[in-house]
Every structure is written in C-alpha cells, then in structure tokens.
C-alpha positions in Angstrom: 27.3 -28.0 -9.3 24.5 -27.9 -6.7 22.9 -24.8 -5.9 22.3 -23.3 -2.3 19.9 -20.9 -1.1 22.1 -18.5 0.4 25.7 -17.7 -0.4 27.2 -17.7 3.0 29.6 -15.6 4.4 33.7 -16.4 3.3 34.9 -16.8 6.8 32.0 -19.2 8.0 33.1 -23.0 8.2 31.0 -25.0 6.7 29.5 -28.3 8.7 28.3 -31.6 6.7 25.2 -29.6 5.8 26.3 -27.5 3.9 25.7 -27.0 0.0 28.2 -24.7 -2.0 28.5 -21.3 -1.9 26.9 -20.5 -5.3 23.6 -19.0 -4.6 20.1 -20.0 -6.2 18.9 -17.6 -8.7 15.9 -16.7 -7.0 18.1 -14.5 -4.7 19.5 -12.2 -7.3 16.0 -12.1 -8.9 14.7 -10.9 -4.7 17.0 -8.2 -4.7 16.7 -7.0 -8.3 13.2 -6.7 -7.4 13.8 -5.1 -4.2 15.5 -2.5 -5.7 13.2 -1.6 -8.1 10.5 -1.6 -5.4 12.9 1.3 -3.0 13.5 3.1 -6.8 9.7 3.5 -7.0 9.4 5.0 -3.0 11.9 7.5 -4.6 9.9 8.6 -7.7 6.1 9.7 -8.5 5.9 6.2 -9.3 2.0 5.5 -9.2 0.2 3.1 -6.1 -1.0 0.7 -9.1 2.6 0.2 -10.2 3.9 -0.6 -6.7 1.6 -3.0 -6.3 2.8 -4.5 -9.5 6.2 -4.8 -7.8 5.1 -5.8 -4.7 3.4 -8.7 -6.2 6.6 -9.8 -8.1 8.3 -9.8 -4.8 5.8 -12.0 -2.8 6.0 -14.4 -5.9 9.6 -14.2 -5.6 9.4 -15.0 -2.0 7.3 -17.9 -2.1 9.0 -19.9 -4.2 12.3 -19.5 -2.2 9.7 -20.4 0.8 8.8 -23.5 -1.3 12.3 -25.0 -1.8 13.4 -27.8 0.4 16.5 -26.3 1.6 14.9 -23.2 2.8 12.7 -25.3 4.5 15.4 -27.2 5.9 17.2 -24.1 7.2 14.2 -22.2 8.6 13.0 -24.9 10.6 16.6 -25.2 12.4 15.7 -21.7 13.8 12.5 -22.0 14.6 12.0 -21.6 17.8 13.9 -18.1 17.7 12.1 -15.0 18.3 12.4 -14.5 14.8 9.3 -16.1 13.6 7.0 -15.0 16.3 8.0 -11.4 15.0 7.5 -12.2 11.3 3.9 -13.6 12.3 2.8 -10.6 14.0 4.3 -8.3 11.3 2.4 -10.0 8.7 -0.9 -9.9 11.3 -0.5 -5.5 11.5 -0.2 -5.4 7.2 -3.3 -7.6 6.8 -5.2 -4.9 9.5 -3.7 -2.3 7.1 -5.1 -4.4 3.8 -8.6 -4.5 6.1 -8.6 -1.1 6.5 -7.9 0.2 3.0 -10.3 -2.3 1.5 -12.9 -1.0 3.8 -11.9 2.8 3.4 -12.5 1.9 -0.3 -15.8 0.4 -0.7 -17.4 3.1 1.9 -15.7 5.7 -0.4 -17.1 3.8 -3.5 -20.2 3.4 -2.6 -20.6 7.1 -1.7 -19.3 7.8 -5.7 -21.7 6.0 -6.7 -24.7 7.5 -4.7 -23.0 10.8 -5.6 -23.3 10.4 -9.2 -26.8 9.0 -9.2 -28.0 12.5 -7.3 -26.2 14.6 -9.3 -27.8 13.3 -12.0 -31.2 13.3 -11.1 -31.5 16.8 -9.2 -29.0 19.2 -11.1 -30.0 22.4 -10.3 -31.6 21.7 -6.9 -29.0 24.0 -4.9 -30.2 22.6 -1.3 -30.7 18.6 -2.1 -26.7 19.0 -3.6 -25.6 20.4 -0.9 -27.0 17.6 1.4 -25.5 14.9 -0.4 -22.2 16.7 -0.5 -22.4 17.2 2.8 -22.6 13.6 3.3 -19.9 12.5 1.0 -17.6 15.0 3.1 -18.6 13.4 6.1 -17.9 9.8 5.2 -14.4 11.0 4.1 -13.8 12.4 7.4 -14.6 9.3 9.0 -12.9 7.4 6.7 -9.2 9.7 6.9 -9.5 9.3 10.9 -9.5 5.9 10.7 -7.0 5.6 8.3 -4.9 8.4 10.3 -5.2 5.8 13.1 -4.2 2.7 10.6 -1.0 5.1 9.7 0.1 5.3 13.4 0.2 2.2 14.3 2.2 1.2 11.0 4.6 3.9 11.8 5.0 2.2 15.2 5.4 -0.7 13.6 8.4 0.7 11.6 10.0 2.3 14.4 10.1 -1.0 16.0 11.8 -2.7 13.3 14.9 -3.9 15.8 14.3 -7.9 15.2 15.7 -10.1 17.6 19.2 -11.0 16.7 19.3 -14.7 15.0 22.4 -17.4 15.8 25.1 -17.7 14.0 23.7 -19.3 10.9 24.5 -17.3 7.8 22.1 -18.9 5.9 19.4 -18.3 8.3 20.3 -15.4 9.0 20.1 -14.0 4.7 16.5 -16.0 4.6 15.0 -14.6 7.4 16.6 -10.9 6.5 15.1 -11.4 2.9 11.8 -11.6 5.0 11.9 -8.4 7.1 13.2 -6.6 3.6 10.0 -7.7 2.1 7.8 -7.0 4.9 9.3 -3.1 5.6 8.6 -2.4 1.6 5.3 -3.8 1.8 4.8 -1.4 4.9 6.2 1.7 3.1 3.9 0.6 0.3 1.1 0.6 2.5 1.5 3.9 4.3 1.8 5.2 0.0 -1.6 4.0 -0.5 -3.4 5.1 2.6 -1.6 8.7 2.9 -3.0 8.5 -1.1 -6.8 7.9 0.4 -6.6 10.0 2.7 -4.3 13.0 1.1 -2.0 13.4 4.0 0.4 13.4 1.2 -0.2 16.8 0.1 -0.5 20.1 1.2 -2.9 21.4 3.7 -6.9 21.0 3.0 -7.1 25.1 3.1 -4.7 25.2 0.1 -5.8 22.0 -1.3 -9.7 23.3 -1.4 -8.5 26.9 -2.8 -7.5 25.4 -5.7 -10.6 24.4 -7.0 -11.2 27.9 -8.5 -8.5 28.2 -10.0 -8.3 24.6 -11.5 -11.7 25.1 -13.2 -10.9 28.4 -14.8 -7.4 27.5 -15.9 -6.2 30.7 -15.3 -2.4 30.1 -14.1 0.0 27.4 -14.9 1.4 26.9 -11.4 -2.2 26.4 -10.0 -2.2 23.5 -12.8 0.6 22.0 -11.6 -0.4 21.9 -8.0 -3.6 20.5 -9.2 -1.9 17.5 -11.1 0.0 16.5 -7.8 -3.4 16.6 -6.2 -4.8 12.6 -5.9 -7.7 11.6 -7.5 -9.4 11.9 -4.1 -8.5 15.4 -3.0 -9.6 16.6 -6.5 -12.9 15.1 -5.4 -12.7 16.6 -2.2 -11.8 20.2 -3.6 -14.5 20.1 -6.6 -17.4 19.3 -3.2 -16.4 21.6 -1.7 -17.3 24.1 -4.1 -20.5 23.1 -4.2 -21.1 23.5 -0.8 -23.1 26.0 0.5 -23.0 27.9 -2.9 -25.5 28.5 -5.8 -24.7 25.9 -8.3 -23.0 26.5 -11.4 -23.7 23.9 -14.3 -20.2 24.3 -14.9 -18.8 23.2 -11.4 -21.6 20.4 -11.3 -19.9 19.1 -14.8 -16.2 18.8 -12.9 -17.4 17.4 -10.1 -18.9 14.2 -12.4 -15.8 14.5 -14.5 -13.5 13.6 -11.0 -15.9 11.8 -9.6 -15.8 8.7 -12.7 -11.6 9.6 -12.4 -11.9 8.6 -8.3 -14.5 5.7 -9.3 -12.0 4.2 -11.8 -8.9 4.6 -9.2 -10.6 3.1 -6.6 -11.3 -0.1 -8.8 -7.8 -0.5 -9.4 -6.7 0.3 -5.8 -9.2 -2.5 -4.4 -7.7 -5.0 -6.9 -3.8 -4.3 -5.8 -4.8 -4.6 -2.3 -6.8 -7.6 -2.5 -3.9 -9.3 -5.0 -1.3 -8.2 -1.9 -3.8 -9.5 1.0 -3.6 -13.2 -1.0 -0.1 -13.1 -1.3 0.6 -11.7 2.6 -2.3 -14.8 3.4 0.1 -17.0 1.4 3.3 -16.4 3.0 2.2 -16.3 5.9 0.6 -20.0 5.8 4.0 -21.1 4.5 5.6 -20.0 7.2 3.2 -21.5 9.7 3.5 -24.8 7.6 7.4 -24.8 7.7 7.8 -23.6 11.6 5.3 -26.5 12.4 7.0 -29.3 11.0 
C-alpha cells in the first residue's frame, strides 16, 4: 500500500489526489520526538540535552520537507498567510541564535582574560578587583541585551494565533507540524538565554549571599541552592566576593575552579546553538525552495 504524509481526517472526502490514509512513518517519529522535547521543558533536563532533541526534531522535519508529496501539498497553499508567518518566525529564532552566540563569545573571552589575571597577579588585592570589576560589567551588558532578546521572544509567543489555513487536512497537519516545531525551539531558546543570563533563579541579593556559605560548606540547604545555581551565576556569586575585599587564596582558588566549569559550559552551549542555527538556516531554505516553485 502507498504511504501518505498525513493521515487525514475520517469525514474528509478525498479528491483524485489523494493517497491513503496510512500515514508515513516520519510523522509518528515527529511526534515521538515532540514529546520528549515538552517532557524535557518539564524536568531539570540540561540546555545540552535539549539541544540534542531539538536537533532530532529539525532532522525529522527536513526529511518530511524533502518528500515529494509534502512538497506537493505545501505548494497548493502557498500563497496563504501561512508561510509568510513561518518565514518571519524562523527570521526572530535566528536573532535569538545571534544573540546567544554573541552573549557567548563576549562572556568567553572575558573567562579567558579572567583566568590569565588571576593567575599572574594573585595576591594583588586592587588589580583583582579591576578585572572583576570588568567581568561584572560585561555580564551586565550582556543580561540587558539578552533581557531584551527574551521580550521580544515572549512577544513572539504571545502572538502565536497563525492565520487559519483552508480546508486541506493535509496541509493543514504539515504546516501545524511546523508551528509545533518552531514554539519548542522558542521555549528552548528562552531555557538557554534565561540560563546565561540567570533570570532563572532567585534574585542576585540571594544568589550573591550564597557564596559564603557555598565555600565553607556549612549547611546542606545552602548546598542545595547552590547546585540549582547555573554555571554562570556561580561565577557571578564567587566575583563578587572578591570584590572590594582583601583576598583570600581560598576564594581566589573557587573562583578558577568555576570559572574552567563556566569555560567548559560555554563550549558546549556555542556548539548546540550553532548545530540549531544550521538546521533553522536549513529549513528555512526548504521552505523558500518549495513556496517558489
């Protein structure tokens, strides 16, 4: 028996076009992969892993993009207002992928230049302080813009009303399939940069009085706040007890520890978002090739 796409609806009457109703197995794969994707938003599932699933679910998308039928059916509805919302959806998460990746490398490079003074001038209490001071300054620049990335994806959300479509089922499932994939990638988005920037957490007063207490271990619920704490806002905290404060070779020794923690996250981080730029590039120049034809 042939295989469709879609499995269309029971009531609809089928024309000459038409294939049978048993759908292609790429569409139970999409939503097994869906699922797991919405599990993970649910969990302490980590940015790295979503990514994972993320990527799975562009794969999965583009080859249902890349069979003929689906072709065939998207290009009926083309000229709906469908596709012009799709494009411009796909437009906003690639400014999101910008601004992470750049968030990223200003952040890495500051690790970097961190490290380097912390290991040349231990013990210098004023030239610390300076380059903290300047890491602290970066971040705050970097979490306002990022703040600003986060508000227009939540705009984004809350205008998630598409257009309706016609009457084709089998449009209609296709071009769902896409707004599925591009609200998950969204909410994956808005885990990563609220992770960056630690809007995620509690406030920065409680976040930075934790620092203390982390170092000297002294209660358990202090630890477990701590391990909620991203990578980042550990590195935040462990500055900020350097700043303005005689340093203690203890203190100095955490803030290296976190600091190659943050540098190793951030490597990962730049890899899932460069991996999910490609594949938003890659769906979206399908759709452009199949709504110009």
């Amino acid at each position: 028996m042939a295989v469709s796409v879609l499995k269309p609806k029971a009531n609809y009457h089928a024309r000459s076009i038409s294939l049978p109703s048993r759908p292609h197995p790429l569409v139970p794969q999409f939503d097994e992969q869906l699922c797991r994707l919405q599990a993970s938003e649910a969990t302490s599932s980590s940015i790295s892993r979503k990514f994972s699933g993320l990527k799975d679910l562009h794969d999965c998308v583009d080859n249902l993009l890349f069979l003929p039928l689906t072709q065939q059916i998207l290009a009926r509805t083309q000229h709906e207002k469908w596709a012009d919302e799709l494009l411009e959806g796909s437009l906003r998460l690639l400014d999101a992928c910008g601004a992470a990746k750049e968030t990223l490398l200003q952040t890495k490079d500051h690790v970097t230049e961190l490290e380097s003074s912390l290991r040349r001038i231990r013990g210098r209490e004023c030239r610390i302080s300076t380059k903290v001071e300047e890491y602290l300054a970066s971040r705050k620049r970097g979490i306002k813009a990022i703040h600003k990335t986060l508000k227009n994806l939540k705009g984004m959300k809350n205008k998630c009303s598409f257009s309706p479509l016609n009457t084709d089922p089998e449009a209609l499932s296709i071009v769902s399939k896409l707004r599925e994939m591009e609200m998950v990638t969204l909410t994956v988005l808005e885990s990563l940069l609220s992770s960056i920037s630690g809007s995620t957490m509690r406030s920065k007063a409680r976040s930075w009085s934790l620092v203390s207490k982390l170092i000297n271990h002294k209660q358990v619920a202090c630890e477990e706040d701590a391990a909620r704490l991203t990578d980042f806002e550990k590195v935040d905290s462990s500055l900020n007890t350097l700043k303005g404060k005689s340093v203690n070779p203890v203190h100095v020794d955490n803030v290296q520890n976190e600091l190659g923690k943050l540098e190793s996250s951030i490597q990962d981080l730049e890899e899932g978002v460069e991996l999910l730029s490609r594949r938003l590039i890659t769906t979206r120049v399908s759709l452009l090739n199949i709504l110009n034809h």
